[in-house]
C-alpha positions in Angstrom: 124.2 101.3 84.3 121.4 100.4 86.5 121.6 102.1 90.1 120.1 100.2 93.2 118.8 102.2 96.3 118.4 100.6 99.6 115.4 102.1 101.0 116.2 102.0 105.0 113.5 104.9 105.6 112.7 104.2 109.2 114.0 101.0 109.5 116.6 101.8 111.8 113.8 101.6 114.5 115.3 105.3 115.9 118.5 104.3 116.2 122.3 105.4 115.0 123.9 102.3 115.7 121.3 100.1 113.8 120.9 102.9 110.8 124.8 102.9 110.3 125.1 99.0 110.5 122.2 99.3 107.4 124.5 101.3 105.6 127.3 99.3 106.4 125.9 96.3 105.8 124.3 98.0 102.1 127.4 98.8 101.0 130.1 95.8 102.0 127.4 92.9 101.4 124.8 93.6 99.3 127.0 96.5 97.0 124.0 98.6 96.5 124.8 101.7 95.3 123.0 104.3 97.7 121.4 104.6 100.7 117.9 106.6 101.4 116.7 107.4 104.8 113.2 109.7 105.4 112.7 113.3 106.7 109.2 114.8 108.3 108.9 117.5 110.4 105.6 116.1 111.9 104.0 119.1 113.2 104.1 120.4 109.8 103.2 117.6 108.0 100.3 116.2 110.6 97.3 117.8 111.5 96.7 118.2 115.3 94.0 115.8 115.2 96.6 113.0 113.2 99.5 114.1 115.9 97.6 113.1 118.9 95.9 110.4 117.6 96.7 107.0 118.7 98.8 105.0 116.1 96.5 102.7 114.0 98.7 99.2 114.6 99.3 100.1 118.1 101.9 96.9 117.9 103.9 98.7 115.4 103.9 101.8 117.2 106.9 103.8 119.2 104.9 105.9 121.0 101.4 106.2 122.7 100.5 108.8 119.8 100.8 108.5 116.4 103.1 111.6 116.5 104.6 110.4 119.2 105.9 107.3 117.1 106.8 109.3 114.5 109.0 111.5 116.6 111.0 109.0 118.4 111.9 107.3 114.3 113.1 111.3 113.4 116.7 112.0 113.0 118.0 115.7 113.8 119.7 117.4 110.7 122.8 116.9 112.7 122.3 113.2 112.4 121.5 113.0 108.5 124.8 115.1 108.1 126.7 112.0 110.1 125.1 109.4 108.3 126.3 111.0 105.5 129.7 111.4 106.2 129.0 107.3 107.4 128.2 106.8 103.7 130.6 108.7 102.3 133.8 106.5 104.4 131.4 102.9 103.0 131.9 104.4 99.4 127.9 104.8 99.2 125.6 107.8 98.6 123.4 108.6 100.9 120.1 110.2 100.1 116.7 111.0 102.0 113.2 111.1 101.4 111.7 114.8 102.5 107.9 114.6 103.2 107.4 118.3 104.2 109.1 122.2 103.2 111.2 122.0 106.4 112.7 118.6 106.0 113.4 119.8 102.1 114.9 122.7 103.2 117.0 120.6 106.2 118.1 117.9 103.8 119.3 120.3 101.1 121.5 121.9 103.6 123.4 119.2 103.6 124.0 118.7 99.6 123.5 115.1 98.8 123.2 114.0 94.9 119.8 112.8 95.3 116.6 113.9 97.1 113.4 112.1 96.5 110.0 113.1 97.1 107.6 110.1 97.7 104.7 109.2 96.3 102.2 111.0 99.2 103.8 114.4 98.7 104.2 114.5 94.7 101.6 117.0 94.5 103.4 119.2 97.0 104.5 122.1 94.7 105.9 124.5 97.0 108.0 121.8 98.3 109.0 120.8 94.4 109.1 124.0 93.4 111.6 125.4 96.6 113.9 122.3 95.6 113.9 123.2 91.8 115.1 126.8 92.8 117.1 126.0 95.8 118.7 122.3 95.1 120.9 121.3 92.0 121.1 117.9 92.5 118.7 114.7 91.3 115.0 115.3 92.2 113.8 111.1 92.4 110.1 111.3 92.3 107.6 108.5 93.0 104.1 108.0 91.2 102.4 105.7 93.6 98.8 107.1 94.5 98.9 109.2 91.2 96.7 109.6 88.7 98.1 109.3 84.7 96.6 112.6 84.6 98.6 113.9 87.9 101.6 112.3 86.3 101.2 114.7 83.1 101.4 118.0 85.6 104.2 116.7 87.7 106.3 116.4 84.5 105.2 119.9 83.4 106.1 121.3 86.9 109.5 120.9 86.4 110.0 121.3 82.4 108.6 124.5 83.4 111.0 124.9 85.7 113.5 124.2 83.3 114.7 120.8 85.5 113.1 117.9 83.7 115.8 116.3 81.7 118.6 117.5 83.8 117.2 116.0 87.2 114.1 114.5 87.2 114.1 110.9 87.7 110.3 109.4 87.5 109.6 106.5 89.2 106.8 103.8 88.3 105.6 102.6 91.9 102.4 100.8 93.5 101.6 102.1 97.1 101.2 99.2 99.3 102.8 97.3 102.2 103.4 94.5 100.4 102.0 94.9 97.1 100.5 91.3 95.4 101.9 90.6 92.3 99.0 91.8 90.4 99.2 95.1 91.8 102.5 95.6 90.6 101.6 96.8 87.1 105.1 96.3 85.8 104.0 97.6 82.3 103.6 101.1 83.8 107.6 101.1 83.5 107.6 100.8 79.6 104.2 102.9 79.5 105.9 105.9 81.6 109.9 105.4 79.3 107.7 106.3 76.3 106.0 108.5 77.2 108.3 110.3 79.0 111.4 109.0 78.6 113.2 111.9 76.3 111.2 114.7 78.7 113.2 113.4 81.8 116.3 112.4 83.2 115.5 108.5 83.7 113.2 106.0 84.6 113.2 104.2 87.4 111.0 101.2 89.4 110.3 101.5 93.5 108.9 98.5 94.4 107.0 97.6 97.9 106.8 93.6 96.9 108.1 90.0 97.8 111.1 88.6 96.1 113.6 90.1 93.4 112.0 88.7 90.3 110.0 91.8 89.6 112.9 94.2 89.8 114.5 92.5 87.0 111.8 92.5 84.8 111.8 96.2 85.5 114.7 97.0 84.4 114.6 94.6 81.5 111.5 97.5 80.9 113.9 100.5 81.2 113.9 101.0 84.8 117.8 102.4 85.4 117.4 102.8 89.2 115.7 100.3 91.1 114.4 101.1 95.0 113.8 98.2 97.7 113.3 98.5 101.4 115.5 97.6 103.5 116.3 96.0 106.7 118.3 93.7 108.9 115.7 91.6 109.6 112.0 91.4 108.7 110.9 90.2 111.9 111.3 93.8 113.4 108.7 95.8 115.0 107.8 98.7 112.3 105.5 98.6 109.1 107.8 98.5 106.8 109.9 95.3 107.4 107.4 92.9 106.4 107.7 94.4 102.9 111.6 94.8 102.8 114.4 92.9 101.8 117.1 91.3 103.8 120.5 91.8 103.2 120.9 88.5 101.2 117.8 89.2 99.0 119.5 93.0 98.8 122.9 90.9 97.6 120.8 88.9 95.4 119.2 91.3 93.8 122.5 93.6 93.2 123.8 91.0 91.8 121.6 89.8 89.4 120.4 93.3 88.0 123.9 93.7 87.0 124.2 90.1 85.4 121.4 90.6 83.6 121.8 94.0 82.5 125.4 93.0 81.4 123.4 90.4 79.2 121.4 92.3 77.5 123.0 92.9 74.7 123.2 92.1 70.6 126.0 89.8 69.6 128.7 92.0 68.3 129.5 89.6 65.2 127.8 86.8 63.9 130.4 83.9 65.8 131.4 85.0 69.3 134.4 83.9 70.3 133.0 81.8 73.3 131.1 80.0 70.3 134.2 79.6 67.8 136.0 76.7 69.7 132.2 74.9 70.0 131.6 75.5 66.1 134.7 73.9 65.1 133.6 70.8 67.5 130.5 70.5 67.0 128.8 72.0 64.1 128.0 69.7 61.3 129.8 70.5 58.1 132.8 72.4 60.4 134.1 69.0 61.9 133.1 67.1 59.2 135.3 69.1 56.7 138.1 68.3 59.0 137.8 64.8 59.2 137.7 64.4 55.7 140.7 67.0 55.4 142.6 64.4 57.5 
């Protein structure tokens, strides 16, 4: 059964209130089926120079430095482990994003089903490879920014670790904020399920783009999770709204993956049942034989 993630990452603009009202509102209204924040420890993932550098959409910014923003839009552990227990009484899943060994180690603390590991830190193998030995849940994994070849060696990294089909969940992903249409490369989602969809646990489509249309096709190409951003309104101040759904497009689009992928199906006999009663009305040679019966 396809699995929909609403991506709040840092839309929650730093606060508790707004990031549980997301998951509220994810849960009750739109029915997605889990929730994903983001964890950095910024010192470890910035250099000094990218720390104390001035943001680079200073009207997006939260802070006069670029780590400065970034620190006010960090929860404590302590506050992943509430919104958790905040998913947990919505009847949602809550998950994060870990950009750095410290955040990994933070977030798997706390024993959610899923971690994911984003597109910009796939190629971070002590941060994989601490999670493989360390963490038995779902290991989510993007491919934006990656090479086919990169994609190869991220799949090896954890056959060898003897995770791949038990955990690994490979996502086909664009990097951008949006992405055009033609950037979406939806094919990449059937390319990816053959090659490696009996080395892995599942396939799965994060998409950065406008509208819901896409995300059906995806799955309709094997994608069993889907991931959208998220946020309670795109008007926000923050990078990521612009590119995010709304909670009626997040509905929307729970809705109709399910619909569809409840369609998508072979008829189990040749004359459904739905079609019997419109047969005997309306198919030549079916009412006919009646009428001449009578």
């Amino acid at each position: 059964m396809v699995q929909v993630i609403a991506e709040v990452g840092c839309n929650h603009k730093g606060d508790m209130d707004i990031a549980k009202e997301l998951i509220n509102v994810a849960a009750h209204v739109c029915k997605a089926d889990v929730v994903k924040f983001q964890k950095r420890h910024n010192k470890e993932l910035l250099s000094p120079e990218q720390y104390n550098a001035p943001h680079p959409n200073p009207a997006n910014s939260y802070g006069d430095t670029y780590g400065a923003h970034r620190e006010f839009l960090e929860f404590s552990t302590e506050q992943h482990a509430e919104l958790k227990a905040h998913c947990e009484a919505n009847g949602i899943i809550y998950s994060t994003s870990v950009w750095d060994l410290t955040s990994a180690k933070e977030i798997a603390s706390l024993d959610p089903v899923l971690i994911k590991i984003p597109s910009a830190t796939n190629l971070h193998w002590p941060l994989q490879g601490w999670l493989c030995e360390n963490y038995k849940g779902e290991i989510h994994v993007s491919t934006g920014m990656t090479t086919k070849d990169e994609i190869e060696e991220i799949v090896k990294f954890y056959e060898k670790h003897g995770r791949a089909k038990d955990s690994l969940v490979l996502y086909a992903c664009t990097s951008g904020y949006p992405v055009a249409f033609d950037d979406l490369c939806l094919n990449e989602v059937s390319r990816i399920k053959e090659l490696y969809g009996d080395r892995v646990k599942a396939i799965a489509f994060s998409g950065h783009h406008l509208g819901i249309a896409a995300d059906i096709a995806a799955m309709t190409l094997g994608a069993s999770w889907v991931e959208r951003h998220f946020t309670l309104d795109r008007t926000w101040k923050g990078t990521d709204h612009a590119a995010s759904l709304e909670p009626d497009g997040l509905r929307r689009l729970c809705r109709d993956l399910r619909n569809v992928e409840k369609a998508l199906t072979f008829k189990s006999r040749d004359i459904l049942e739905v079609e019997a009663v419109q047969r005997r009305k309306l198919k030549w040679g079916e009412y006919t034989a009646e009428t001449k019966a009578g």
